[in-house]
LUMLO-366014 format. One record per atom (N, C-alpha, C, O): chain; residue number from 0; y, x, z; atom name. Coordinates in steps of 0.05 Angstrom, whole numbers, plus 5000, padded with zeros to 4 digits. Last residue first. Example, Ala and Ser with C-alpha at 12.3 -4.5 7.8 and 13.67 -1.06 7.14 Angstrom:
   cadena   num      Y      X      Z   atomo
        A     1   4955   5257   5142       N
        A     1   4979   5273   5143      CA
        A     1   5001   5258   5157       C
        A     1   5023   5268   5161       O
        A     0   4886   5264   5156       N
        A     0   4910   5246   5156      CA
        A     0   4934   5264   5156       C
        A     0   4934   5285   5169       O
END
This chain:
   cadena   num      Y      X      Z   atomo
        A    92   4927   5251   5233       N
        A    92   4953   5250   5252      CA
        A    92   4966   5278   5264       C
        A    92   4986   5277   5279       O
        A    91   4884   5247   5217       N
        A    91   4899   5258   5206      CA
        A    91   4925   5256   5213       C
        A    91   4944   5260   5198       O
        A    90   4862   5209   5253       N
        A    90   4847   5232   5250      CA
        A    90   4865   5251   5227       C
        A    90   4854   5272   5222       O
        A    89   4880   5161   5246       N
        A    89   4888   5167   5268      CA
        A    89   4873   5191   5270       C
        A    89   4869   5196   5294       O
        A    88   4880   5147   5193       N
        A    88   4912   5154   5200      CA
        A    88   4910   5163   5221       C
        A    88   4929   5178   5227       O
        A    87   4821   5139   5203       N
        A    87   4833   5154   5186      CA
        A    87   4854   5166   5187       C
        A    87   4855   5190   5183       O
        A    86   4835   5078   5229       N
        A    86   4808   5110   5241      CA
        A    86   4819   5131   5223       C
        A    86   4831   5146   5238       O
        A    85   4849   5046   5198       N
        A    85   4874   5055   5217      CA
        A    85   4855   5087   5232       C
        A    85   4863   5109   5241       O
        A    84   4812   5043   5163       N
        A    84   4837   5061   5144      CA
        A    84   4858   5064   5170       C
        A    84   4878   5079   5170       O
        A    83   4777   5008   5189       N
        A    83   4777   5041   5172      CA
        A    83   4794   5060   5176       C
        A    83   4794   5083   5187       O
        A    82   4806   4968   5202       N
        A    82   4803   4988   5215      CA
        A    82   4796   5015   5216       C
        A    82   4801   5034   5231       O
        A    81   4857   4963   5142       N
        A    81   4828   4962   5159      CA
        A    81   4825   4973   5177       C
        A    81   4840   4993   5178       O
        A    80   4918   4937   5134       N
        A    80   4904   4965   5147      CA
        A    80   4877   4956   5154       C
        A    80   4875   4941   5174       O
        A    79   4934   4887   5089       N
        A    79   4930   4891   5121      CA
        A    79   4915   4915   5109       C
        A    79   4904   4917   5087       O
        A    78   4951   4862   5037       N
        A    78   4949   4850   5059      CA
        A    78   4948   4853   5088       C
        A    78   4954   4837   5106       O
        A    77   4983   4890   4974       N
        A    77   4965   4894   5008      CA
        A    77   4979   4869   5030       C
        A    77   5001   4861   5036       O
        A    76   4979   4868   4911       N
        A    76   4995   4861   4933      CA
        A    76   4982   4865   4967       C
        A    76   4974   4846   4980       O
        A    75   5011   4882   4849       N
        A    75   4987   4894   4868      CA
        A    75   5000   4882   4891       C
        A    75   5025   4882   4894       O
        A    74   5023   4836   4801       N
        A    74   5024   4857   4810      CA
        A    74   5004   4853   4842       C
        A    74   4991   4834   4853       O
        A    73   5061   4793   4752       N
        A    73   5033   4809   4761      CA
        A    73   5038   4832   4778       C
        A    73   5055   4848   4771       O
        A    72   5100   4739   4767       N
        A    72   5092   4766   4752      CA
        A    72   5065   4775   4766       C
        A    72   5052   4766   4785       O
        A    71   5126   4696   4786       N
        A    71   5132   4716   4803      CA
        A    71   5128   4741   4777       C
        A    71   5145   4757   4769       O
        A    70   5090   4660   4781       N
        A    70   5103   4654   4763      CA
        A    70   5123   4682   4771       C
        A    70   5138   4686   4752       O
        A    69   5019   4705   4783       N
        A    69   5039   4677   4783      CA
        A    69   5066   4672   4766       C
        A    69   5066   4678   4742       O
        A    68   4977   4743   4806       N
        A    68   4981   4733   4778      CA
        A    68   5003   4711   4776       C
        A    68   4996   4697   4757       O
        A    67   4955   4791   4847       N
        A    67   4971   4773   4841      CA
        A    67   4983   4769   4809       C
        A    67   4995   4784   4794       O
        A    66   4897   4837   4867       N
        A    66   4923   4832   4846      CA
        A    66   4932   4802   4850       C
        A    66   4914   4787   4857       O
        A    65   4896   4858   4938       N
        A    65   4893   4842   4912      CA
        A    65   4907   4841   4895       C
        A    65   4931   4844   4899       O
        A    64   4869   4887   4993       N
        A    64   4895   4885   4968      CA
        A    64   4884   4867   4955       C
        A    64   4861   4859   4961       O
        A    63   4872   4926   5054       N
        A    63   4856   4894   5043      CA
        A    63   4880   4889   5017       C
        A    63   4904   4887   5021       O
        A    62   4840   4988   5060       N
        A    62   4865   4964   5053      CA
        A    62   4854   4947   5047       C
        A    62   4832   4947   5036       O
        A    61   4795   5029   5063       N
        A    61   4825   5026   5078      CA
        A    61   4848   5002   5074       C
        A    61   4869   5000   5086       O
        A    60   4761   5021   5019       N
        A    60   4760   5009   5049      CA
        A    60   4785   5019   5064       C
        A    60   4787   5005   5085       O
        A    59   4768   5053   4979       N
        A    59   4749   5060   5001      CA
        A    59   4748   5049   5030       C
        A    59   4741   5058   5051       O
        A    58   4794   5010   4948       N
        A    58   4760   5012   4940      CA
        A    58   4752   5028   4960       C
        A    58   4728   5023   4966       O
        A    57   4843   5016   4966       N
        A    57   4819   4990   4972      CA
        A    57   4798   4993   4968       C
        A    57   4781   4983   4982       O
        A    56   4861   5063   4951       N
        A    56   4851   5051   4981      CA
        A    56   4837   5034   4990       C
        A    56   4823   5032   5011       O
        A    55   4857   5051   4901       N
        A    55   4834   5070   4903      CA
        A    55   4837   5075   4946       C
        A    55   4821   5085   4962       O
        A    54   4901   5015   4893       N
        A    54   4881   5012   4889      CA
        A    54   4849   5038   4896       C
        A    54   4824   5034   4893       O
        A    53   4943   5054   4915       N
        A    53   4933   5040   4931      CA
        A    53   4913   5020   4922       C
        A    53   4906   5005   4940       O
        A    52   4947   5087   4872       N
        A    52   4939   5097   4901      CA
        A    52   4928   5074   4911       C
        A    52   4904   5073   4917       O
        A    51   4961   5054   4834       N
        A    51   4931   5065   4827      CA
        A    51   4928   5076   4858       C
        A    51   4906   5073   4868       O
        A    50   5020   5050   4846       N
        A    50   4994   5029   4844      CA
        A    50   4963   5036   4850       C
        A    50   4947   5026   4866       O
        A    49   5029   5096   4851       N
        A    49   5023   5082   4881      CA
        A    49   5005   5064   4871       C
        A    49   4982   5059   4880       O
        A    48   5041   5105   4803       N
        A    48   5015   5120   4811      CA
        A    48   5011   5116   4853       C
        A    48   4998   5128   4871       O
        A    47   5063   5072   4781       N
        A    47   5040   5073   4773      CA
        A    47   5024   5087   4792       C
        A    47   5000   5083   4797       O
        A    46   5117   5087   4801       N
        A    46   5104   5062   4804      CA
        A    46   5078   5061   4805       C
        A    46   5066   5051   4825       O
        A    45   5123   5159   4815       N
        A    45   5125   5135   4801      CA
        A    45   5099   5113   4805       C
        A    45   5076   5117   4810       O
        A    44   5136   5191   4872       N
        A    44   5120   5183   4862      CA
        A    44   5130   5159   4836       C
        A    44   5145   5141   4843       O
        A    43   5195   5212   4901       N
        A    43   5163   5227   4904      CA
        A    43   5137   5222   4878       C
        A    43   5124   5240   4867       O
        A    42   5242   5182   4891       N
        A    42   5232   5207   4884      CA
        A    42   5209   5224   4879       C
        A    42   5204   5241   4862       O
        A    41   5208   5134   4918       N
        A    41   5217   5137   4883      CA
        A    41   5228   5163   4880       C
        A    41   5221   5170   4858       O
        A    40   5215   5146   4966       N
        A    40   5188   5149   4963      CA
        A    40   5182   5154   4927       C
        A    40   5165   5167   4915       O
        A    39   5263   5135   4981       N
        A    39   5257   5158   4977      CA
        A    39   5226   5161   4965       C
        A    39   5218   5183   4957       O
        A    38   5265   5084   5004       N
        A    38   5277   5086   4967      CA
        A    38   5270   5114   4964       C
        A    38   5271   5120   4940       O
        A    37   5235   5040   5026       N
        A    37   5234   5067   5030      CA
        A    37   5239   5080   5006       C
        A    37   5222   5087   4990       O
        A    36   5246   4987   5013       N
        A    36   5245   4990   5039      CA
        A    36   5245   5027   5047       C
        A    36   5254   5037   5068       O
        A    35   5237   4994   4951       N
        A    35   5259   4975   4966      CA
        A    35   5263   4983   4995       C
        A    35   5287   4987   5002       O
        A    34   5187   5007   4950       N
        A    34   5205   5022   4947      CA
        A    34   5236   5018   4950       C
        A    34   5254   5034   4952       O
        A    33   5158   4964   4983       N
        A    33   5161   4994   4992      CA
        A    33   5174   5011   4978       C
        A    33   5176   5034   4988       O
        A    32   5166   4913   4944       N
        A    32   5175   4923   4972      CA
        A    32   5173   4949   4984       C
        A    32   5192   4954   4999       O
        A    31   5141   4937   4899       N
        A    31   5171   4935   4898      CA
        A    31   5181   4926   4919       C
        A    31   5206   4928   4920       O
        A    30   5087   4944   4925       N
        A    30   5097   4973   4912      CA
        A    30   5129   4973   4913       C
        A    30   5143   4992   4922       O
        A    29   5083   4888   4970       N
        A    29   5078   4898   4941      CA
        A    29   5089   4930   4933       C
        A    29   5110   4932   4946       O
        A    28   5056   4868   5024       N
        A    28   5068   4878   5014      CA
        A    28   5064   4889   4990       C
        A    28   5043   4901   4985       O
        A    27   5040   4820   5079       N
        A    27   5040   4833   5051      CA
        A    27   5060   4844   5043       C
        A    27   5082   4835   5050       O
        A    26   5012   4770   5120       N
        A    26   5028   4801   5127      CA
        A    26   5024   4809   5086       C
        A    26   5005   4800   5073       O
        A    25   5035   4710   5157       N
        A    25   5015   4728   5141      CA
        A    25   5029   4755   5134       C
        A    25   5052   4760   5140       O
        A    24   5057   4672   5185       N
        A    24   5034   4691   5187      CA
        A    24   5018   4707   5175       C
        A    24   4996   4715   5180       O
        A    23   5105   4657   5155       N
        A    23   5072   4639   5154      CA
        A    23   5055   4656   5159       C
        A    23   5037   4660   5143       O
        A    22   5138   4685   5168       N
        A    22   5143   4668   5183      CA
        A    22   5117   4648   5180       C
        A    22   5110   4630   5196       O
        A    21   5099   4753   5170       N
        A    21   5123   4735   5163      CA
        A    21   5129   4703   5172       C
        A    21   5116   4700   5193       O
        A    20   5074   4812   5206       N
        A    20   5066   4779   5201      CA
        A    20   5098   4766   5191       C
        A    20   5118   4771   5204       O
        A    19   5075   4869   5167       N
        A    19   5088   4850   5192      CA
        A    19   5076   4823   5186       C
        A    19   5070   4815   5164       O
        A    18   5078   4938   5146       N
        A    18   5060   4909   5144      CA
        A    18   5076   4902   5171       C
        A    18   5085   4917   5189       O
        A    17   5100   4981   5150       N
        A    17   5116   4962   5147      CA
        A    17   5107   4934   5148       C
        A    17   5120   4913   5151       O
        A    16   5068   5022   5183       N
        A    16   5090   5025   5190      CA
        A    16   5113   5002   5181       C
        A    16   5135   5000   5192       O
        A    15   5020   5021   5150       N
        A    15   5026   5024   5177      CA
        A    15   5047   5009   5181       C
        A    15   5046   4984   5181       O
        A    14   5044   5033   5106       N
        A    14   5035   5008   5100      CA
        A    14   5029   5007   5132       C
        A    14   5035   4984   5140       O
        A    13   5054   5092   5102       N
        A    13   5084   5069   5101      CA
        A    13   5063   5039   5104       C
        A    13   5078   5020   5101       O
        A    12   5005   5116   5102       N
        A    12   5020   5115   5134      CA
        A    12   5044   5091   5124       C
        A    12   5050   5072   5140       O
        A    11   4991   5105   5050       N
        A    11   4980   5090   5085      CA
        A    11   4996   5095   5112       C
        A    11   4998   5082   5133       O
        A    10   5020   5131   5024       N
        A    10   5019   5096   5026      CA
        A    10   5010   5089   5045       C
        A    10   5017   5069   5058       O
        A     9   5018   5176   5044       N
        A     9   5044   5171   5052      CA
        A     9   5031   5139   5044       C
        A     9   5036   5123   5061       O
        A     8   4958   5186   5027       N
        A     8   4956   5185   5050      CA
        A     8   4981   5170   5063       C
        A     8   4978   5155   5083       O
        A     7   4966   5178   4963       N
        A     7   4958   5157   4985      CA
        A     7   4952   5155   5015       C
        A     7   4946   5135   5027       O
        A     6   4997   5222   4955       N
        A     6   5008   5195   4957      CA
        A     6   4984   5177   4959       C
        A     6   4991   5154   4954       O
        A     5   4956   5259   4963       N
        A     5   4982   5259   4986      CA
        A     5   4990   5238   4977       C
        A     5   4992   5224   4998       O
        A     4   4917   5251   4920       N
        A     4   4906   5254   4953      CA
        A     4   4934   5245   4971       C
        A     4   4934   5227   4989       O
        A     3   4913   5227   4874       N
        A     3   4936   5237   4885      CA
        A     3   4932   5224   4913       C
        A     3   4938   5203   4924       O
        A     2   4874   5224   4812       N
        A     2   4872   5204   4845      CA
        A     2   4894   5235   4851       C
        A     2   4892   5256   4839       O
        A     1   4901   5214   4752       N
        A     1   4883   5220   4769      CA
        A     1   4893   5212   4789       C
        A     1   4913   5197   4790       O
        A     0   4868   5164   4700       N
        A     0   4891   5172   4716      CA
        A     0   4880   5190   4738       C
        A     0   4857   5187   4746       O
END
């Protein structure tokens, strides 16, 4: 697949901008919350290729992610902005 420089910069700035602590403190978000929360973004990009964005955030250290396996389904799930990845947003600002 290829890497899509601009949708992963827009995943980082929306992952800014929506990560929150929830009522058990903890912060996450999946692809089908950010397109839920920013329905324009499904114009821009298909599923897949946020996925793969934001797997290729993790691998450079901008995001804390993981896959999730349960009764829910499979899928990609960010945890938090590294400080990396907040050094970055703030040099391309």
């Amino acid at each position: 697949m290829k890497m899509n420089l601009e949708c992963m910069k827009e995943m980082l700035f929306i992952l800014e901008e929506l990560l929150e602590f929830d009522s058990n403190m903890k912060m996450k978000l999946t692809v089908a919350t950010i397109m839920e929360k920013k329905p324009e973004v499904k114009q821009k990009y298909h599923a897949y290729e946020m996925i793969y964005s934001l797997m290729k955030l993790q691998e450079a250290g901008y995001i804390f992610a993981k896959w999730i396996d349960d009764e829910k389904g499979k899928r990609y799930e960010v945890s938090d902005v590294t400080y990396e990845g907040h050094l970055y947003l703030d040099s391309i600002r």
